[in-house]
N, C-alpha and C positions, 0 to 999 in steps of 0.2 A: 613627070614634069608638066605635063599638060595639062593633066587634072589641076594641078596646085594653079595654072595659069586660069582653068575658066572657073575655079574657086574664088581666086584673087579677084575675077571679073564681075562676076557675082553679088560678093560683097561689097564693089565698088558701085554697079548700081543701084543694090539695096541703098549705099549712104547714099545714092543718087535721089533715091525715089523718098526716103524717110526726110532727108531734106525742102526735096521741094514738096513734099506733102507739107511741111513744118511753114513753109513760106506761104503757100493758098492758105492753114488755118488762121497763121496771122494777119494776112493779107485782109481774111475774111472780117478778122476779130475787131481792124481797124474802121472797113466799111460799115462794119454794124455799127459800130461807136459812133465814127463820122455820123452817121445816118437819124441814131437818136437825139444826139446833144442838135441835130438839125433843128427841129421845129422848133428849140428851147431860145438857141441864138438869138430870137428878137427880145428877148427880156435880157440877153447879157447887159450889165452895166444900169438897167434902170432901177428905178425906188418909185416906191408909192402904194398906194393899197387900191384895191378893186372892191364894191361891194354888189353884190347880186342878192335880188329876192325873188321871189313867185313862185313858178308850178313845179310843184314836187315832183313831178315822175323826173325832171331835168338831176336831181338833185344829184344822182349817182355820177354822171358823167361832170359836173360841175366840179364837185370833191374831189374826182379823180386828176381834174385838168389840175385843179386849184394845190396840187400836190407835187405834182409833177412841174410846174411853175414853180414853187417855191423852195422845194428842193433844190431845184437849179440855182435860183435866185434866193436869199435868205430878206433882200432886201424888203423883196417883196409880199405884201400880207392882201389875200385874198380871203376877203367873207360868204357864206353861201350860205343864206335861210329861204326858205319855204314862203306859205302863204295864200297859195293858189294863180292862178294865173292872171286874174281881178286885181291882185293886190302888185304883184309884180308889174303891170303895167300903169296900175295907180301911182306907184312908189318912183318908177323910174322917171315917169311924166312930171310929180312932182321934185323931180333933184334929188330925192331921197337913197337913192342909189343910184349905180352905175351900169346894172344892166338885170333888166326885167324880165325875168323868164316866163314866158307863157306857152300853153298844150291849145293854143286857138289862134288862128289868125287875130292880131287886133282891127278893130273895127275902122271901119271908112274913119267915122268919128272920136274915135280915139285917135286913131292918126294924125287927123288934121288938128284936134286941140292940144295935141302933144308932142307933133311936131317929129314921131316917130319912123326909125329904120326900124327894118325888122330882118334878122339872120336865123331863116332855119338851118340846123344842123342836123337833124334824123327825122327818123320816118317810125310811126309807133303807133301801136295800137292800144283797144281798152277792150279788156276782157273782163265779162262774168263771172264773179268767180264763186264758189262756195268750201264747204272746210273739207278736209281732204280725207275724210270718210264718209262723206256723204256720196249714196251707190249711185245717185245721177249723173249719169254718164254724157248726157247729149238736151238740149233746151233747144224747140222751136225759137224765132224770133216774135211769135205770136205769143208763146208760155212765155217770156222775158217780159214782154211788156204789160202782160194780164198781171206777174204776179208782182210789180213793180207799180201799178195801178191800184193795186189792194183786189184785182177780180179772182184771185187765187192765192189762198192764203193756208191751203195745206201741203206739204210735201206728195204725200199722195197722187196727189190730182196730177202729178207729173212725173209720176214713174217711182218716188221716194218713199220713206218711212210715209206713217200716221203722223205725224207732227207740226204744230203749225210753223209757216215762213217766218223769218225774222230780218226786217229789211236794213240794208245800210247804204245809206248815199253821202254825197256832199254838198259843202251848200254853194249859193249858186254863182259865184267868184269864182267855182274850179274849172279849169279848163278840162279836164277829166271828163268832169259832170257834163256840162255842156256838148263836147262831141257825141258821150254815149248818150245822151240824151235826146240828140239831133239825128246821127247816124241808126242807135236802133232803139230804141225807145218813142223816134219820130215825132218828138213833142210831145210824146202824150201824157196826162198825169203822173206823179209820183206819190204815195201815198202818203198821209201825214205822218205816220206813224213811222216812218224809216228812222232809224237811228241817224245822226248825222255826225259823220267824223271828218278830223279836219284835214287829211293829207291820203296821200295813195298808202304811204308807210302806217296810219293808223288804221286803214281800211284793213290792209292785208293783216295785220294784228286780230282786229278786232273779228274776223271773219275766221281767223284760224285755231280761234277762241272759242267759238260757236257753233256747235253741231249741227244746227237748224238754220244757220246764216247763211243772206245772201249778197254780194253787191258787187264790185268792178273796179277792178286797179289798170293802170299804167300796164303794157303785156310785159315792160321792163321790169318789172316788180316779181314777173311771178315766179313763182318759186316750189318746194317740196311742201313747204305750210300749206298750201292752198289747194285748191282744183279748179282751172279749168273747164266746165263743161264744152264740148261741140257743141258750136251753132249751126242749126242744120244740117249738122254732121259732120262740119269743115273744124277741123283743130285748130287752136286756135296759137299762133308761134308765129315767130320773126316771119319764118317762110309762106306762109300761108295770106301775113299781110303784105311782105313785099310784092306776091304776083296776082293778087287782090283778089281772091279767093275769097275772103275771111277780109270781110267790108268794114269794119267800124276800127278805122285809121286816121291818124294825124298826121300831121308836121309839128315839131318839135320845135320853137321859134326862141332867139336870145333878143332884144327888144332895148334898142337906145335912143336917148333923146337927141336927135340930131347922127350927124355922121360921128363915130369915132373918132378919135384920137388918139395919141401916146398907147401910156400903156393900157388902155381898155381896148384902143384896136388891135394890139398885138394879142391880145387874149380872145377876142371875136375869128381874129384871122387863125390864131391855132385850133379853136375849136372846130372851126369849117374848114379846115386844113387837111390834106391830108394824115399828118401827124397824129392825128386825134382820132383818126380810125380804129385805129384798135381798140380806144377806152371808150368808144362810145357801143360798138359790137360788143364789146365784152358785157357792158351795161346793159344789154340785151336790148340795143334797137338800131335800126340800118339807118349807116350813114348814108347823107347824102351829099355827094359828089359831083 
């Protein structure tokens, strides 16, 4: 009889426990949900369309926001092109879009003729990169700018194959260009002879393409197609730029004429929003908060 009783007891709090297990998973399932449809709530109920242009490395987190926005909202239609960071700030200054991505501070003087805010959202670097069989492992910041100069134009001379460099840069609207240009390049020449492509996405193409290529994408960009090399021995990743290790870093800026409103500041304020953390990390660059 006793047994049957702390059997009965038993089983009474197993359904005790399989219960309230059952009420925290949905409890939980609720806060998650509350929690997403969170940051989407300021576009509930609006219409209209958003156009963005400029600097390609932005491009991944744009798309991603610009998805997540109209999922929720169907009304709403968001455009996201490229251009470089010159044009995105040319475009936005002239009306032609609604919000101007640039990988560069805009200038005193672009400000004041344009009348611009500016909202960075992450923190990103530019990295060297070459094709992903290529055995160099590691480039001084003196071998980058020599062979970027045209002063070393064989693999060799730096640790590689017998084969001569083939350079690739951008032209000079990209915010890309301009940081690695200014941070390790330091001004100094780039050779005529560079191939010139027009975005961080044709860099990484065009570099993964070529066995002897050399050049420098967004560190958002990188990927298995590519390498990498160390600079000065520091690797070159999210982490290495956030505690500044690994020196030739941006800010990642969204760029409008005047303050916001409606719906393009609901889209500036998600972006630098907490909510937007994940797609911008995942994008492979640190948000900043």
């Amino acid at each position: 009889m006793m047994t049957e009783n702390v059997t009965q007891l038993n089983k009474s709090n197993i359904i005790k426990t399989i219960g309230s297990m059952l009420c925290l998973c949905l409890l939980g399932m609720i806060v998650c949900s509350t929690a997403l449809a969170g940051g989407l709530d300021a576009f509930a109920g609006k219409k209209g369309t958003i156009a963005i242009a400029g600097g390609t490395a932005h491009i991944p987190v744009m798309k991603k926001a610009a998805r997540a926005i109209m999922t929720a909202n169907p009304d709403i239609r968001i455009t996201v092109a490229g251009g470089g960071s010159g044009v995105g700030i040319q475009k936005v200054g002239e009306g032609l879009v609604d919000i101007g991505n640039s990988g560069r501070k805009a200038s005193d003087a672009e400000v004041a003729r344009y009348g611009l805010v500016m909202f960075p959202f992450a923190i990103d670097g530019v990295a060297t990169v070459i094709h992903a069989k290529n055995p160099v492992d590691s480039l001084t910041a003196a071998q980058v700018r020599d062979i970027f100069a045209g002063r070393i134009t064989n693999w060799k001379d730096v640790g590689g194959p017998d084969a001569a460099i083939n350079l690739y840069s951008r032209d000079e609207s990209s915010g890309t260009r301009a940081v690695y240009w200014k941070k390790l390049l330091k001004k100094g020449p780039i050779a005529v002879s560079a191939n010139i492509v027009p975005s961080n996405g044709a860099m990484k193409s065009a570099v993964s393409r070529d066995l002897h290529g050399i050049g420098y994408v967004s560190i958002g960009h990188l990927d298995k197609t590519v390498k990498a090399p160390k600079l000065e021995g520091v690797a070159v990743n999210q982490q290495t730029a956030m505690d500044g290790t690994y020196p030739v870093v941006r800010k990642l800026y969204m760029n409008t004429k005047g303050r916001p409103t409606g719906l393009v500041k609901a889209f500036v304020d998600y972006v630098t929003g907490p909510d937007c953390v994940e797609i911008i990390t995942a994008s492979g660059f640190i948000p900043i908060q």
